[in-house]
C-alpha positions as CSV (number, residue, x, y, z in Angstrom):
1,X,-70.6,72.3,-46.0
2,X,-68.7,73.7,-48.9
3,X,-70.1,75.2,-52.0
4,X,-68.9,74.4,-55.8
5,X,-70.0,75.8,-59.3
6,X,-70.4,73.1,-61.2
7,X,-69.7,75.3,-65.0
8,X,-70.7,72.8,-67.9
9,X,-68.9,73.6,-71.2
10,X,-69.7,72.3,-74.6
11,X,-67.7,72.4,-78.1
12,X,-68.2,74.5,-80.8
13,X,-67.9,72.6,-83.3
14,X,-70.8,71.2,-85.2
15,X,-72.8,68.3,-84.5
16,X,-75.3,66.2,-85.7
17,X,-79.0,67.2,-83.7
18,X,-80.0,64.1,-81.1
19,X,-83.5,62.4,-82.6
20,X,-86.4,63.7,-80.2
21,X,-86.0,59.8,-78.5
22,X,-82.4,60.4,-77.6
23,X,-83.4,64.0,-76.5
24,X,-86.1,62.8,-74.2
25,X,-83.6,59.4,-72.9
26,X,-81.1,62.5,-72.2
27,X,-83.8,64.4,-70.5
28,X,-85.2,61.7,-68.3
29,X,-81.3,61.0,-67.5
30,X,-80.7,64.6,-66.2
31,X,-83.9,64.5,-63.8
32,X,-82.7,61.2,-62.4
33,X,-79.5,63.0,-61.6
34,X,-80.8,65.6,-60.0
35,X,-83.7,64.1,-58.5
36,X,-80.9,61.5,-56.8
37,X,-78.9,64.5,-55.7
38,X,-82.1,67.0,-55.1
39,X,-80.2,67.4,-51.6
40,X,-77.0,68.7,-52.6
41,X,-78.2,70.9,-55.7
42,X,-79.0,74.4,-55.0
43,X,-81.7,76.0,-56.5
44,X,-80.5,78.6,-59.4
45,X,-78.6,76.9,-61.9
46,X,-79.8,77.2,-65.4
47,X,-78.8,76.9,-68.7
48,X,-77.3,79.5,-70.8
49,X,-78.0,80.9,-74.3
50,X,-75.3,81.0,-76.8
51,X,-74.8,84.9,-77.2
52,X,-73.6,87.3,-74.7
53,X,-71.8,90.1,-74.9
54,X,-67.7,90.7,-73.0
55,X,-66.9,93.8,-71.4
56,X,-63.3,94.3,-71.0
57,X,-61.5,98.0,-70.3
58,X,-64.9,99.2,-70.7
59,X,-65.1,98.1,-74.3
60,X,-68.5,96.6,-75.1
61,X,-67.9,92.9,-77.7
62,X,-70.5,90.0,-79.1
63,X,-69.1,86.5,-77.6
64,X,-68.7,84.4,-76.7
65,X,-65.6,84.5,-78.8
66,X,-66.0,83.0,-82.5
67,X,-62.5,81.3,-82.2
68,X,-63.4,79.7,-78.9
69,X,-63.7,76.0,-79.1
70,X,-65.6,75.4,-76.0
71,X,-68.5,77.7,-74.9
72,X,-69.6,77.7,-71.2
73,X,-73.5,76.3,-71.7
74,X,-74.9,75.9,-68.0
75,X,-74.1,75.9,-64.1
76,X,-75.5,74.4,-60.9
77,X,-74.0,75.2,-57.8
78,X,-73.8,72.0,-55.7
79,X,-73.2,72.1,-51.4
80,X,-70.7,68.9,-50.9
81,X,-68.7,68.1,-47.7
82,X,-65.5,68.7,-49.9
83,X,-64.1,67.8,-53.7
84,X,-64.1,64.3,-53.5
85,X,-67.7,64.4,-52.8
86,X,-68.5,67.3,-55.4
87,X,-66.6,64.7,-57.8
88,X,-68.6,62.6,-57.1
89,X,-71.9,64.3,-58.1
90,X,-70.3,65.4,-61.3
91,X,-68.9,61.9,-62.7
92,X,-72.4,60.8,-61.7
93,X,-73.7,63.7,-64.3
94,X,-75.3,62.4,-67.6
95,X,-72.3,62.5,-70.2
96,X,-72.2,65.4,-73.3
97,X,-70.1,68.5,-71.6
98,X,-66.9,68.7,-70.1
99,X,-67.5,70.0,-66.0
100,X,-65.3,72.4,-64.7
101,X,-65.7,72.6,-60.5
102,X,-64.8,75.4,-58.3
103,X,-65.1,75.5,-54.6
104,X,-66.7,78.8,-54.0
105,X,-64.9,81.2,-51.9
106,X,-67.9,82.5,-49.3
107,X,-68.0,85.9,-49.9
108,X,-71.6,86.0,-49.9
């Protein structure tokens, strides 16, 4: 069985806050996903806060980048039979964030 990274992304721009009833009708959605797919989800996924830092040629930056206009905000690694079936988990996904999938390679 394959593995993907599911890597949610979210927009920069500003928003107007969800009332604590949509909040909690978002969080009861998100535990009904992955309750329904507690077999396929693989424990370590987590959400991400919005600083961080980039290292590139050893130079040391705040991001994500300011000019960005999507911001990667959480991952879950998923084991699916192939990417029709890892689509499948992620159209099932409570809606707010554009899902990027990637088969993992198997390295480790």
């Amino acid at each position: 069985m394959a593995k993907f990274l599911f890597i949610y992304r979210e927009s920069t721009e500003s928003r107007v806050q969800p009332s604590p009833e949509e909040m909690q009708a978002l969080g009861a959605a998100w535990g009904a996903w992955m309750q329904k797919f507690s077999s396929s989800i693989v424990p370590g996924g987590d959400g991400l806060k919005h600083t961080g830092r980039i290292v590139k040629a050893g130079l040391v930056t705040d991001g994500p980048y300011v000019e960005a206009k999507e911001i990667i905000v959480s991952f879950t690694i998923i084991q699916a039979d192939d990417y029709d079936a890892a689509l499948a988990i992620a159209r099932a996904c409570p809606p707010g964030h554009t899902i990027e999938i990637r088969e993992m390679a198997g390295y480790a």
